[in-house]
N, CA, C and O atoms as a Tripos MOL2 file, in Angstrom:
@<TRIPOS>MOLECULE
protein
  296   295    74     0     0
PROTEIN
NO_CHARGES

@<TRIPOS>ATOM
      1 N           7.4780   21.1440    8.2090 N.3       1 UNK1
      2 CA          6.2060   21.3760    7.5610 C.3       1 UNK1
      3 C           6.1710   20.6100    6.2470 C.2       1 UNK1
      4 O           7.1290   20.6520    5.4750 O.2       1 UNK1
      5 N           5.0670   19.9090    5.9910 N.am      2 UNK2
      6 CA          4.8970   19.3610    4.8390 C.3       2 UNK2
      7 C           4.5340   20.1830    3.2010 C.2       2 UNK2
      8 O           4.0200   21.2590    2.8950 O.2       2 UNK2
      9 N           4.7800   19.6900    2.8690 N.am      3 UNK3
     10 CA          4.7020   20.5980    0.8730 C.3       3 UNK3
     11 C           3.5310   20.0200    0.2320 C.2       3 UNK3
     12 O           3.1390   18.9220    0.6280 O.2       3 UNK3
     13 N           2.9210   20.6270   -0.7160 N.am      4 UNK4
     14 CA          1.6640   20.0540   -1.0190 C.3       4 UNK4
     15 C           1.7600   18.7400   -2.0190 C.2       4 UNK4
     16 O           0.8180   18.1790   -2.5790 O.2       4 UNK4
     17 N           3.1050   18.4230   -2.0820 N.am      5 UNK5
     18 CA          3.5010   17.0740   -2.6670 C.3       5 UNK5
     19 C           3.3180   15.9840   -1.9830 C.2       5 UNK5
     20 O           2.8740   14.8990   -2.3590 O.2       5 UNK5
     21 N           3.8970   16.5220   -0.3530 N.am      6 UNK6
     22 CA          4.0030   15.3940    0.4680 C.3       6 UNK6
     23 C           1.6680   15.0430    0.5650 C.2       6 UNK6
     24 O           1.1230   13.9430    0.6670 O.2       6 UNK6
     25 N           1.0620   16.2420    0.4900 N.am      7 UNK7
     26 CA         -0.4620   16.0610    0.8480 C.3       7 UNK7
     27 C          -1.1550   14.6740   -0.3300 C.2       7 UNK7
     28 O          -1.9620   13.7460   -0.2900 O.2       7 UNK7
     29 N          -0.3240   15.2410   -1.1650 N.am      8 UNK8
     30 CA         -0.9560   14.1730   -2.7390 C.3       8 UNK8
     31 C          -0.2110   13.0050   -2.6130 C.2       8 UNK8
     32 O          -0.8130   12.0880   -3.1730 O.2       8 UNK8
     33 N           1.2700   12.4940   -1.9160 N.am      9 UNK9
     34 CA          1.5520   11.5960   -1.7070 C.3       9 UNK9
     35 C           0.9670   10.6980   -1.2400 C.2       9 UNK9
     36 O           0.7520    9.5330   -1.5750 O.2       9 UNK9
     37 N           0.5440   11.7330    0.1230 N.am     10 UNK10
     38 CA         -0.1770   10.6320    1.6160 C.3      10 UNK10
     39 C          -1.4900   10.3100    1.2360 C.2      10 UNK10
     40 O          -1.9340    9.2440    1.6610 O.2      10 UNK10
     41 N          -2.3350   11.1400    0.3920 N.am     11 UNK11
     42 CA         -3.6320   10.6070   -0.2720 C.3      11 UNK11
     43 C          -3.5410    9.4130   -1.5050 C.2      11 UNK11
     44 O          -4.4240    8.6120   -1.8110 O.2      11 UNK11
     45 N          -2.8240    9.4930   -1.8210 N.am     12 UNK12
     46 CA         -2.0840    8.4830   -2.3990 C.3      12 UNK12
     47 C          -1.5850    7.1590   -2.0000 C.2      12 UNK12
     48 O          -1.6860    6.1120   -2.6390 O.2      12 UNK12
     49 N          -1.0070    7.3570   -0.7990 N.am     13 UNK13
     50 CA         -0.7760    5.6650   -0.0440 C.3      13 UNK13
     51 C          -2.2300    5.5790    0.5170 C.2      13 UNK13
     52 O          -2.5240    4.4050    0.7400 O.2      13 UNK13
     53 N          -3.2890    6.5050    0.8330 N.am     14 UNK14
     54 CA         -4.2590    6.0670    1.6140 C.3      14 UNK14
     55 C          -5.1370    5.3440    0.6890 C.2      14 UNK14
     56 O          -5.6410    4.2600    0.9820 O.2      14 UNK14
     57 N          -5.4180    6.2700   -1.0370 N.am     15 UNK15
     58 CA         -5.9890    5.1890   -1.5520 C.3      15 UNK15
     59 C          -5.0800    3.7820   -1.9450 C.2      15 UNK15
     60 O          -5.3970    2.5940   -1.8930 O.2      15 UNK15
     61 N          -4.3560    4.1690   -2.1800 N.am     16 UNK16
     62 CA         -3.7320    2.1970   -1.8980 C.3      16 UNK16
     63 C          -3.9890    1.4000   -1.2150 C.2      16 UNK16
     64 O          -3.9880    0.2140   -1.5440 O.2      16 UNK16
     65 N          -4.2830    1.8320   -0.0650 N.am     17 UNK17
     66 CA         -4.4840    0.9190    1.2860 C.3      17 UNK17
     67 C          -5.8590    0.4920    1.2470 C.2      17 UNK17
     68 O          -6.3420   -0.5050    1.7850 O.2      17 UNK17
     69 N          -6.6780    1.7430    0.2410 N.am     18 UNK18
     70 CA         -8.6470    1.0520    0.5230 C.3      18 UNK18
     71 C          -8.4750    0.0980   -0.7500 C.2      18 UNK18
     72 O          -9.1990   -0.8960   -0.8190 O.2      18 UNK18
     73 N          -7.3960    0.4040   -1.9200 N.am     19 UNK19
     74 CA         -7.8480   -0.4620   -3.2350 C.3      19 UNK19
     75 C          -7.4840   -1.9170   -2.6920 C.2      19 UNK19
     76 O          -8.2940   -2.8350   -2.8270 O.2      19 UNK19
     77 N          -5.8270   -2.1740   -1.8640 N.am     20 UNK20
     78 CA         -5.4930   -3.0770   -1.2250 C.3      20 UNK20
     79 C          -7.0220   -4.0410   -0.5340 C.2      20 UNK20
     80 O          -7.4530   -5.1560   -0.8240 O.2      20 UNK20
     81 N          -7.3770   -3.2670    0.2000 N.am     21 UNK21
     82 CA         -8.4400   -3.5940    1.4270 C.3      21 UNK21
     83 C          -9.7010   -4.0340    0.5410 C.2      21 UNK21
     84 O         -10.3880   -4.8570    1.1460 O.2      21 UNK21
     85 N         -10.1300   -3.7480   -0.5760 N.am     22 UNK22
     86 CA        -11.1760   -3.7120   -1.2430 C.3      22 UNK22
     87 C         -11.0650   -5.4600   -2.0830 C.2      22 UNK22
     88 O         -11.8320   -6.4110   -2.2390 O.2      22 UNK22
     89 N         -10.0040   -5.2100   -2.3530 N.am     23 UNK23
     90 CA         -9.0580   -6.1120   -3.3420 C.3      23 UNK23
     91 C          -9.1430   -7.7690   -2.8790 C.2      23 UNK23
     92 O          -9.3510   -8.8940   -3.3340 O.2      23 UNK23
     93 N          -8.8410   -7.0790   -1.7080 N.am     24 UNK24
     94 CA         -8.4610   -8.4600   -0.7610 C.3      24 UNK24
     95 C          -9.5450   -9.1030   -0.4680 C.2      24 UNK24
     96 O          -9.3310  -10.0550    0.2830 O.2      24 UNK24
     97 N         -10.9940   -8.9060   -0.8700 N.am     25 UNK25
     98 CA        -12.0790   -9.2330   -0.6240 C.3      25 UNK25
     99 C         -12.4490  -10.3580   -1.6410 C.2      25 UNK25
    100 O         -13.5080  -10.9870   -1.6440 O.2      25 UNK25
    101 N         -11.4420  -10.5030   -2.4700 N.am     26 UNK26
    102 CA        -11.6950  -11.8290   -3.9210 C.3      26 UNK26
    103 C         -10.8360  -12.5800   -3.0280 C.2      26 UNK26
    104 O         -10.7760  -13.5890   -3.7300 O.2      26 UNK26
    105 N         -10.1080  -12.8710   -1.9930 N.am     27 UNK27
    106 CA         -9.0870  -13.7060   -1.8570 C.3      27 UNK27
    107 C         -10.3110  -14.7160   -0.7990 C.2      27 UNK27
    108 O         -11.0380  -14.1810    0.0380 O.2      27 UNK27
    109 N         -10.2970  -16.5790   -1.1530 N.am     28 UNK28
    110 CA        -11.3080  -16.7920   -0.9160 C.3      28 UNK28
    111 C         -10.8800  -17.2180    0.7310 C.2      28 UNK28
    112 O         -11.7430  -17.1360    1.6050 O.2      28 UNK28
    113 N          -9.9380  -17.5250    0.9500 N.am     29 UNK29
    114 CA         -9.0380  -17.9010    2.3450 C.3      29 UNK29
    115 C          -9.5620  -16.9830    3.4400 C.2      29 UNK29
    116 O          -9.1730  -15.8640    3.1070 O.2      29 UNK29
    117 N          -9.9780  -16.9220    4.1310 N.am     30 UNK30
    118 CA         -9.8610  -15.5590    4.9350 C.3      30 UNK30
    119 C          -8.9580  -15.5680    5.8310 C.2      30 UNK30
    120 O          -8.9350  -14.4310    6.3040 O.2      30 UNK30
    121 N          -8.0060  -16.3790    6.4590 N.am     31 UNK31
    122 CA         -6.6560  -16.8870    6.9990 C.3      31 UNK31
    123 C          -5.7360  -15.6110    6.1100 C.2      31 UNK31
    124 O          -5.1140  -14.7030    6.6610 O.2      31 UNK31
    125 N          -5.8710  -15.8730    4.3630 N.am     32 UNK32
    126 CA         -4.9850  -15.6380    3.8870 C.3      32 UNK32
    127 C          -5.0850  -14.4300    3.2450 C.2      32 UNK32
    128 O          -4.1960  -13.8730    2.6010 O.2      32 UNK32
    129 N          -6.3660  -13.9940    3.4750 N.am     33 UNK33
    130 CA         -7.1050  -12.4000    3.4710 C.3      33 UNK33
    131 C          -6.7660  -11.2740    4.6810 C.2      33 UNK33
    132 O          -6.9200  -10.0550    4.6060 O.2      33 UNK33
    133 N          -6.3440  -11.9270    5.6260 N.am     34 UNK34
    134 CA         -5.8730  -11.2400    7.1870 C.3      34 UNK34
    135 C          -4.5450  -10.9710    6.6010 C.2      34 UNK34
    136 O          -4.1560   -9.8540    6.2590 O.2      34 UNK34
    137 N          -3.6650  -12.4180    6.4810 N.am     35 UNK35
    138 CA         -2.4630  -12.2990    6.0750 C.3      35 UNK35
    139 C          -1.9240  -10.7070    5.1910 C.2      35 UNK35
    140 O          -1.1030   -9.8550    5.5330 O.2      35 UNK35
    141 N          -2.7170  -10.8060    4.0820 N.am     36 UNK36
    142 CA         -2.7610  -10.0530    3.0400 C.3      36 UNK36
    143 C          -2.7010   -8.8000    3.4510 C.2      36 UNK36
    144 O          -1.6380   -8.1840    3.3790 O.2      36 UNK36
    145 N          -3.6270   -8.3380    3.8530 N.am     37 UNK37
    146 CA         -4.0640   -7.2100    4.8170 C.3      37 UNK37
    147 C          -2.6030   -6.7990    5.8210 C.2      37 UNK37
    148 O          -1.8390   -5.9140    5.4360 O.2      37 UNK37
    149 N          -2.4370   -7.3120    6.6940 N.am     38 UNK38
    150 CA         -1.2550   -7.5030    7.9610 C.3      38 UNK38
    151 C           0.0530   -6.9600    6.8550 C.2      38 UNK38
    152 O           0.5980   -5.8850    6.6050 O.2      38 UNK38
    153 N           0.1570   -8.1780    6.4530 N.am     39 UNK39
    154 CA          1.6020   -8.0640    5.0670 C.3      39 UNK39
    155 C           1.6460   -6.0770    4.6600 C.2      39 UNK39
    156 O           2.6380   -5.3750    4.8580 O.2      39 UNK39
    157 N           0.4190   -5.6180    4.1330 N.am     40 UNK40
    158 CA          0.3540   -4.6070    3.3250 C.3      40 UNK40
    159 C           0.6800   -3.4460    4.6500 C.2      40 UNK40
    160 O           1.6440   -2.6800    4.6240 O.2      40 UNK40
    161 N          -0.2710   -3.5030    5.7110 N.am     41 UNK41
    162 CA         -0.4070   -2.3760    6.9830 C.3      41 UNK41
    163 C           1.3260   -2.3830    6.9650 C.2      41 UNK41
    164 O           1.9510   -1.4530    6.4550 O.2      41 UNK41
    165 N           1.9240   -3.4410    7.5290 N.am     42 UNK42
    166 CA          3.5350   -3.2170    8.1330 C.3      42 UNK42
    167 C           4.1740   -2.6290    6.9640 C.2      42 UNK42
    168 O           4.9070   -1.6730    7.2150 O.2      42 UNK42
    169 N           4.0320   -3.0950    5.3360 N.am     43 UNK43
    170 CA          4.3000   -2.0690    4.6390 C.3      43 UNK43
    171 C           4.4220   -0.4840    4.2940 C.2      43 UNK43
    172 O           5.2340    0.1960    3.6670 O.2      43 UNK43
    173 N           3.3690   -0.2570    4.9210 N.am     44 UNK44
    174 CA          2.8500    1.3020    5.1000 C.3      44 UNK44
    175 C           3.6750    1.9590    6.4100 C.2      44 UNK44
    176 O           4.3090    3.0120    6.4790 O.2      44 UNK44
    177 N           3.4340    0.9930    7.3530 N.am     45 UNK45
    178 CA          3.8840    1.6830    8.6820 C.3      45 UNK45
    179 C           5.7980    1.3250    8.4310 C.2      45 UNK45
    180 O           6.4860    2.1080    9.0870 O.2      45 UNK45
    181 N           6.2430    0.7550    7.9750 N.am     46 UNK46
    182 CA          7.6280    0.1790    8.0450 C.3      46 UNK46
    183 C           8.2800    1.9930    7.2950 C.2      46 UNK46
    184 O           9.1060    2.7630    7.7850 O.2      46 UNK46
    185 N           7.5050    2.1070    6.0490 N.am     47 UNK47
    186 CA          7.9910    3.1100    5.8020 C.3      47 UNK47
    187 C           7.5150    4.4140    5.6570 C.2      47 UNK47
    188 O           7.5940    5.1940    4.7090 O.2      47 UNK47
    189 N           6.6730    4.5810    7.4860 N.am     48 UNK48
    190 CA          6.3170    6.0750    7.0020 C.3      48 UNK48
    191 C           6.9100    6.8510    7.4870 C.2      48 UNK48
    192 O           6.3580    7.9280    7.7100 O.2      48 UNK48
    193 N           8.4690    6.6260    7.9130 N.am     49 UNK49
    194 CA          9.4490    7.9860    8.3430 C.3      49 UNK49
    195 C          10.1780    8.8130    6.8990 C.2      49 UNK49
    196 O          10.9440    9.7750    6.8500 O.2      49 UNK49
    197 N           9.4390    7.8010    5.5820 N.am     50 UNK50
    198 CA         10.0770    8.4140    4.4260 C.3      50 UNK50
    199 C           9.6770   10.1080    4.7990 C.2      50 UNK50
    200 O           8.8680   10.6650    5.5400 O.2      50 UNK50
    201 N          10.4440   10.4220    4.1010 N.am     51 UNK51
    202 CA         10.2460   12.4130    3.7440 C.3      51 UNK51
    203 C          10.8340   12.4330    2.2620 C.2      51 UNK51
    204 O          10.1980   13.2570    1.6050 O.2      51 UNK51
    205 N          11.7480   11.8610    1.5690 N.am     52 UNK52
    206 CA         12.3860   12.4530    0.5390 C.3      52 UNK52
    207 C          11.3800   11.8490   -0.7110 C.2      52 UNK52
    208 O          11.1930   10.6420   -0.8610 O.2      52 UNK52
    209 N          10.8420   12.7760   -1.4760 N.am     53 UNK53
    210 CA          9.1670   12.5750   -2.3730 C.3      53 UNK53
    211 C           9.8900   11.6140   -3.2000 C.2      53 UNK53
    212 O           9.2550   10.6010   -3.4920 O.2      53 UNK53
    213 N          11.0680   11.7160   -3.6330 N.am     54 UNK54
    214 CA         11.1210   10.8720   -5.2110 C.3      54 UNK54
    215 C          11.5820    9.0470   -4.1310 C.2      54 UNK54
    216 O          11.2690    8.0640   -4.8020 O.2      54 UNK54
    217 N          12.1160    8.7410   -2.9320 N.am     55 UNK55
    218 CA         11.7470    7.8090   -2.6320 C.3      55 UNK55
    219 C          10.2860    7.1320   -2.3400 C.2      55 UNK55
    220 O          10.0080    5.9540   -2.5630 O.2      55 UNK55
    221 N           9.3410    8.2030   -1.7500 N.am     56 UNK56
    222 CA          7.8930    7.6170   -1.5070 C.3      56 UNK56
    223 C           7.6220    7.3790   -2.8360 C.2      56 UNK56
    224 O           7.1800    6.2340   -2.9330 O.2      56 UNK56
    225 N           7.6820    7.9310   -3.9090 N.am     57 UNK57
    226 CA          6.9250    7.6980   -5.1990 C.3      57 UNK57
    227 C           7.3760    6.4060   -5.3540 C.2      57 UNK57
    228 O           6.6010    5.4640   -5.5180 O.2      57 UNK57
    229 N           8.6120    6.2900   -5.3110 N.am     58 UNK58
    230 CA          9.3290    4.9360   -5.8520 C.3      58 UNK58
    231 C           9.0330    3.9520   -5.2310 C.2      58 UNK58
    232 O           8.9390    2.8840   -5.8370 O.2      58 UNK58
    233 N           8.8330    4.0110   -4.0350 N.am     59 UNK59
    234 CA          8.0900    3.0310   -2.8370 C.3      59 UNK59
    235 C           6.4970    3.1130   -2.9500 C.2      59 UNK59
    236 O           5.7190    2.2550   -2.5310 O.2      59 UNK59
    237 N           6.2640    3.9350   -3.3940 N.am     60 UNK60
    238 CA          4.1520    3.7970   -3.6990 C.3      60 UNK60
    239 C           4.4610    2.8350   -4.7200 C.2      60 UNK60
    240 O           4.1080    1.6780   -4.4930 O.2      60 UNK60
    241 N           5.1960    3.1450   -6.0660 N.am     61 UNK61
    242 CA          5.1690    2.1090   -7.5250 C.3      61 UNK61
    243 C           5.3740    0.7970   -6.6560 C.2      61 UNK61
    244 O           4.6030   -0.1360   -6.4310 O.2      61 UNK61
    245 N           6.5620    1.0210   -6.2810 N.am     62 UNK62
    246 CA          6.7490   -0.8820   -5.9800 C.3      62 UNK62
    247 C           5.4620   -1.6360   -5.3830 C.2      62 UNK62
    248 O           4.9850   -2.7150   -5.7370 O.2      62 UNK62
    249 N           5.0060   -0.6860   -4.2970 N.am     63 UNK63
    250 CA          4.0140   -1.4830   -3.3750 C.3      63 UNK63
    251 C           2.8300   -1.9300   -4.1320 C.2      63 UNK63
    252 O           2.1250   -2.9310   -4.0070 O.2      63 UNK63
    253 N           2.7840   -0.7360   -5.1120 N.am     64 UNK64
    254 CA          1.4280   -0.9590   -5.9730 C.3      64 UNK64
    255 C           1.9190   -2.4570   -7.2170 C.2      64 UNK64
    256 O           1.1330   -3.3610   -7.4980 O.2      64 UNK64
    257 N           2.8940   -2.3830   -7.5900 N.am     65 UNK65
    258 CA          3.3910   -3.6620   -8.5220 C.3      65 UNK65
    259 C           2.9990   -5.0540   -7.2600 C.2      65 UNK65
    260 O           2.3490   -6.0950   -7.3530 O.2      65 UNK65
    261 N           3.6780   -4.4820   -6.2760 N.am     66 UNK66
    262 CA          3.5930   -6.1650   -5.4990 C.3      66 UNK66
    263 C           1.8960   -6.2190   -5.0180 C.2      66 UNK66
    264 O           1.3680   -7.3300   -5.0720 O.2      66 UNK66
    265 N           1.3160   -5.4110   -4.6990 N.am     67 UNK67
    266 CA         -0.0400   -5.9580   -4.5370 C.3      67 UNK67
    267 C          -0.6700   -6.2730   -5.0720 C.2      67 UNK67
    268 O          -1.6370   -6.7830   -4.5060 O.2      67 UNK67
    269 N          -0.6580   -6.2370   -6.7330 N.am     68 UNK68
    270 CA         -1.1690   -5.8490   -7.9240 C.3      68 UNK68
    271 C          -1.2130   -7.7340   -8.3210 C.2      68 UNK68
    272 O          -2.0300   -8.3490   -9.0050 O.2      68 UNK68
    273 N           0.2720   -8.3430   -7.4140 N.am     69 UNK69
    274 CA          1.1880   -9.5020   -8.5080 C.3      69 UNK69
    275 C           0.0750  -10.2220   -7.4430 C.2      69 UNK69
    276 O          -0.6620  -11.0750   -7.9380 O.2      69 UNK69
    277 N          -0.0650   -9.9240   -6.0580 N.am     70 UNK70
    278 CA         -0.1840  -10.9080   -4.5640 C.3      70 UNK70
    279 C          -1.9220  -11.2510   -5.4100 C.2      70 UNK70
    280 O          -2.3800  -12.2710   -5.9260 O.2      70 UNK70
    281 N          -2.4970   -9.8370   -5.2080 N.am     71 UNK71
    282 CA         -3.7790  -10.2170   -5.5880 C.3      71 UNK71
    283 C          -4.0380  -11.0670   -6.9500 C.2      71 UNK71
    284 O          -4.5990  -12.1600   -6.8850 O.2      71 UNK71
    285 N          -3.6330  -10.5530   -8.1010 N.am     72 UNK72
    286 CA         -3.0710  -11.1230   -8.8220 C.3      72 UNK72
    287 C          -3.4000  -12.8970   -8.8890 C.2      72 UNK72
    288 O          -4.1810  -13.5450   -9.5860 O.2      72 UNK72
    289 N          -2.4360  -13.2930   -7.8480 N.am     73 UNK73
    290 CA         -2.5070  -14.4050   -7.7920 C.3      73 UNK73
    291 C          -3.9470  -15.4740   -7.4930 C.2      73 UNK73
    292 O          -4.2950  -16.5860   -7.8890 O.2      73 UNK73
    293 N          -4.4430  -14.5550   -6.6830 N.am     74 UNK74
    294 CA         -6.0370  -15.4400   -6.2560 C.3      74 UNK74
    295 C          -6.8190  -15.5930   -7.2240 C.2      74 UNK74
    296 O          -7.8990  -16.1620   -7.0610 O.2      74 UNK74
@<TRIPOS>BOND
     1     1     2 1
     2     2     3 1
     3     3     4 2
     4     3     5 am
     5     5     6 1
     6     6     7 1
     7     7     8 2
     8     7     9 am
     9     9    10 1
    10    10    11 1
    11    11    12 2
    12    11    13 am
    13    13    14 1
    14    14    15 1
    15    15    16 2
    16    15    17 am
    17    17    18 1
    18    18    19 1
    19    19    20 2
    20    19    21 am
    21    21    22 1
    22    22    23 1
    23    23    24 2
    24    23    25 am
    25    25    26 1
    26    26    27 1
    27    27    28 2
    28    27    29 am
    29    29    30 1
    30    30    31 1
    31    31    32 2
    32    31    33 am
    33    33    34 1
    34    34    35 1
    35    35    36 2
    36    35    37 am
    37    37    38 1
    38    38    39 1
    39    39    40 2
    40    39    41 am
    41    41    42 1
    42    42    43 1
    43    43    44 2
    44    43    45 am
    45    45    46 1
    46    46    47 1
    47    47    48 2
    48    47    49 am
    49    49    50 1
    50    50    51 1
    51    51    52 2
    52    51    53 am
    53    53    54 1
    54    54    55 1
    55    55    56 2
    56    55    57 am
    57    57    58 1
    58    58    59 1
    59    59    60 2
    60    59    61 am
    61    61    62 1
    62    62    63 1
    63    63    64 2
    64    63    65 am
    65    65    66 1
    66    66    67 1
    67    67    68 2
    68    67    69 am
    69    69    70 1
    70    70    71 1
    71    71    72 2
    72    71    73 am
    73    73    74 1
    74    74    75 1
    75    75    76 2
    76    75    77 am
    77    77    78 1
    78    78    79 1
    79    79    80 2
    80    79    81 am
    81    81    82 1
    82    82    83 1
    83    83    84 2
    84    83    85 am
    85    85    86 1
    86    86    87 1
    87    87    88 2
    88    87    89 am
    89    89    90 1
    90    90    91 1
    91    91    92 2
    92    91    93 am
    93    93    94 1
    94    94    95 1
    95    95    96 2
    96    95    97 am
    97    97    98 1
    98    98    99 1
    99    99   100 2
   100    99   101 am
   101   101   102 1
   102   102   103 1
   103   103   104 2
   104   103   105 am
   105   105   106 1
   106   106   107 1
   107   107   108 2
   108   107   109 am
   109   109   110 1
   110   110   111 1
   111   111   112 2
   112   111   113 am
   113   113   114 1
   114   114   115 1
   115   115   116 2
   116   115   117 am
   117   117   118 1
   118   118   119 1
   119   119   120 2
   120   119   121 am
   121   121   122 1
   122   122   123 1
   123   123   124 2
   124   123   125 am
   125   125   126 1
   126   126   127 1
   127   127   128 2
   128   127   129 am
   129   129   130 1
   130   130   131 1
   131   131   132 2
   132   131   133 am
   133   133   134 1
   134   134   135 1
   135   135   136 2
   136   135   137 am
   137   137   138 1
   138   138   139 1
   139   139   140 2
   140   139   141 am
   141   141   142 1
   142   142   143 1
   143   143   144 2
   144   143   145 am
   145   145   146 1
   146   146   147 1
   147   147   148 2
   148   147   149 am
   149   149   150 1
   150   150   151 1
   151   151   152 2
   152   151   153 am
   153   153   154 1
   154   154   155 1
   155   155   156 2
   156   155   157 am
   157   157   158 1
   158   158   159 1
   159   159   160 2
   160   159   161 am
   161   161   162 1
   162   162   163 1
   163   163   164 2
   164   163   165 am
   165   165   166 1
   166   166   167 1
   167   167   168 2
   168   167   169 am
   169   169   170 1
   170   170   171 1
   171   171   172 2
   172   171   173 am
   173   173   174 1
   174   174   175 1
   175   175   176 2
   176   175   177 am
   177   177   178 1
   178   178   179 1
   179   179   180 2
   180   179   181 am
   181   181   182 1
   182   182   183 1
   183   183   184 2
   184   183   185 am
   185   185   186 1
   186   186   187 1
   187   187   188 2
   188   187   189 am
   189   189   190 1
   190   190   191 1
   191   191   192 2
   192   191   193 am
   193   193   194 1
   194   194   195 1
   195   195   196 2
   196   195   197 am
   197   197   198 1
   198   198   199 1
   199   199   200 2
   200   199   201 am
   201   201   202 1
   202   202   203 1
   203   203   204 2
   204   203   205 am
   205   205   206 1
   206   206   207 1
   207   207   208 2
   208   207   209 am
   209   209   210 1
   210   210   211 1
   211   211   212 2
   212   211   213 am
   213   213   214 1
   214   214   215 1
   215   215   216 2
   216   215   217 am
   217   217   218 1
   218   218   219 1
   219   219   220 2
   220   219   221 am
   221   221   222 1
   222   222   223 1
   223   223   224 2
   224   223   225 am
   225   225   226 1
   226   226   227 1
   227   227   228 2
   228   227   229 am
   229   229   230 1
   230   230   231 1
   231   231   232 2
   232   231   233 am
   233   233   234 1
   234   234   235 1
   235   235   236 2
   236   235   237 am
   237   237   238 1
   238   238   239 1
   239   239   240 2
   240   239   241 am
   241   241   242 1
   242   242   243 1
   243   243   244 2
   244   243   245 am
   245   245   246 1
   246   246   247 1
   247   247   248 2
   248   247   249 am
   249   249   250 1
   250   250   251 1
   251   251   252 2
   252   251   253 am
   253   253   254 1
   254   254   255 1
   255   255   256 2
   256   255   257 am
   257   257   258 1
   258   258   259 1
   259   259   260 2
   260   259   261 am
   261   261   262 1
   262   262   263 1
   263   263   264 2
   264   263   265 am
   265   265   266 1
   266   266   267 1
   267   267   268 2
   268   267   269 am
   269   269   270 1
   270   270   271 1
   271   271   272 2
   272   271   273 am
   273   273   274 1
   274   274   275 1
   275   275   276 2
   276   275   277 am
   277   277   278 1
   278   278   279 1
   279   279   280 2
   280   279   281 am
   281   281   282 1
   282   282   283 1
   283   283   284 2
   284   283   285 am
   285   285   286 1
   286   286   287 1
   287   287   288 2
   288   287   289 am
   289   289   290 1
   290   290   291 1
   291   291   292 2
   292   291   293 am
   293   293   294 1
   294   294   295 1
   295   295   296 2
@<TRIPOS>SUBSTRUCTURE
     1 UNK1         2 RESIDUE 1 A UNK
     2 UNK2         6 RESIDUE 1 A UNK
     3 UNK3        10 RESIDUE 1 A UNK
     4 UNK4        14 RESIDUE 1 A UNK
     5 UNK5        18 RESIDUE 1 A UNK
     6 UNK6        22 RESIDUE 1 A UNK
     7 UNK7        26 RESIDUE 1 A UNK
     8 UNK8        30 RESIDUE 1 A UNK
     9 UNK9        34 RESIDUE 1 A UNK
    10 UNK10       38 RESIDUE 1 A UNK
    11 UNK11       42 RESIDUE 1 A UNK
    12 UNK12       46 RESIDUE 1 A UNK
    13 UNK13       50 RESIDUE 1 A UNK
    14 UNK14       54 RESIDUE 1 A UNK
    15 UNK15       58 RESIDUE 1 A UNK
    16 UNK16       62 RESIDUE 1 A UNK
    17 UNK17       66 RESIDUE 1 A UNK
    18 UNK18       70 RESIDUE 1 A UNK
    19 UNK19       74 RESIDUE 1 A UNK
    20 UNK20       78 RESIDUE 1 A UNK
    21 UNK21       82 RESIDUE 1 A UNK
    22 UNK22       86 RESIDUE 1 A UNK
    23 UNK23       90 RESIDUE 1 A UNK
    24 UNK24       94 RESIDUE 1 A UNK
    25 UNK25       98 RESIDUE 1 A UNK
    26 UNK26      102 RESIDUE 1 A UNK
    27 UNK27      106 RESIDUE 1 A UNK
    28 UNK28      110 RESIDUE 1 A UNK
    29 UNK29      114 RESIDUE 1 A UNK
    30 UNK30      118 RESIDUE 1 A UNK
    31 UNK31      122 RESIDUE 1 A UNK
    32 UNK32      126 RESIDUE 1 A UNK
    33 UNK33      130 RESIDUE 1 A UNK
    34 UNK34      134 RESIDUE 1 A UNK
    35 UNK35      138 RESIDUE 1 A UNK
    36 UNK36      142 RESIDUE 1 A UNK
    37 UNK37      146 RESIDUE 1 A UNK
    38 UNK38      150 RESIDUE 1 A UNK
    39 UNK39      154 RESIDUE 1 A UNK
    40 UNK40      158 RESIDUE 1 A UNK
    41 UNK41      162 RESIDUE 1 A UNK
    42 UNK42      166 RESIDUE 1 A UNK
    43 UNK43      170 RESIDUE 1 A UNK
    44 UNK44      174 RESIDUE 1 A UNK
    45 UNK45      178 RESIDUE 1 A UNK
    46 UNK46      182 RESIDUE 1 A UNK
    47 UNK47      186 RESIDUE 1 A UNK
    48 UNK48      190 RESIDUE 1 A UNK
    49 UNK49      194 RESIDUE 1 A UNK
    50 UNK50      198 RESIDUE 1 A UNK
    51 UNK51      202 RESIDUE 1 A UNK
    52 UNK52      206 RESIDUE 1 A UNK
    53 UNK53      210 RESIDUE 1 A UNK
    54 UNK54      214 RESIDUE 1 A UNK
    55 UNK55      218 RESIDUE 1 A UNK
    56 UNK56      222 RESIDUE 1 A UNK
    57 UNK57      226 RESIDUE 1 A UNK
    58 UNK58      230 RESIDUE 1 A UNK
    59 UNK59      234 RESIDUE 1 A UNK
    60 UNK60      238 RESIDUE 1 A UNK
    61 UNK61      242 RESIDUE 1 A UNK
    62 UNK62      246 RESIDUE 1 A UNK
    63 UNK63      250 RESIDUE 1 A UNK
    64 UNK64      254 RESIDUE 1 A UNK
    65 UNK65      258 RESIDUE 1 A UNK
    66 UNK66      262 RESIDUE 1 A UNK
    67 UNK67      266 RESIDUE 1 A UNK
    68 UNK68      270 RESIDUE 1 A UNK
    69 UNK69      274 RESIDUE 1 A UNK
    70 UNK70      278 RESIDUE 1 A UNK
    71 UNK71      282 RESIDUE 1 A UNK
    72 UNK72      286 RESIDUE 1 A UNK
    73 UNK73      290 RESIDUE 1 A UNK
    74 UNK74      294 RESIDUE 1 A UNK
């Protein structure tokens, strides 16, 4: 059973995934807008057997630094 940590976590990667998705809409490539997109999903799915909260947190920060740098870049 999940804890109401794990509920604020998972709402948490979900808004990542719309700011990601939203984000990706300045990137002018659309080749490299799919890319972007693809890159981020296998991110999410690679690690959603996490359970232990202080790794997801630590893995939400990173993901949010690297999307932050990717978009960033355009």
């Amino acid at each position: 059973m999940l804890s109401l940590k794990h509920f604020i976590l998972q709402k948490r990667v979900l808004n990542l995934y719309r700011f990601a998705i939203r984000a990706s809409r300045c990137i002018p490539d659309q080749q490299a807008r799919f890319e972007t997109i693809a890159w981020f999903r296998v991110e999410i799915e690679r690690n959603r057997h996490l359970a232990d909260l202080d790794a997801i947190e630590n893995k939400l920060n990173v993901v949010m630094r690297e999307v932050r740098q990717v978009l960033q870049s355009f």
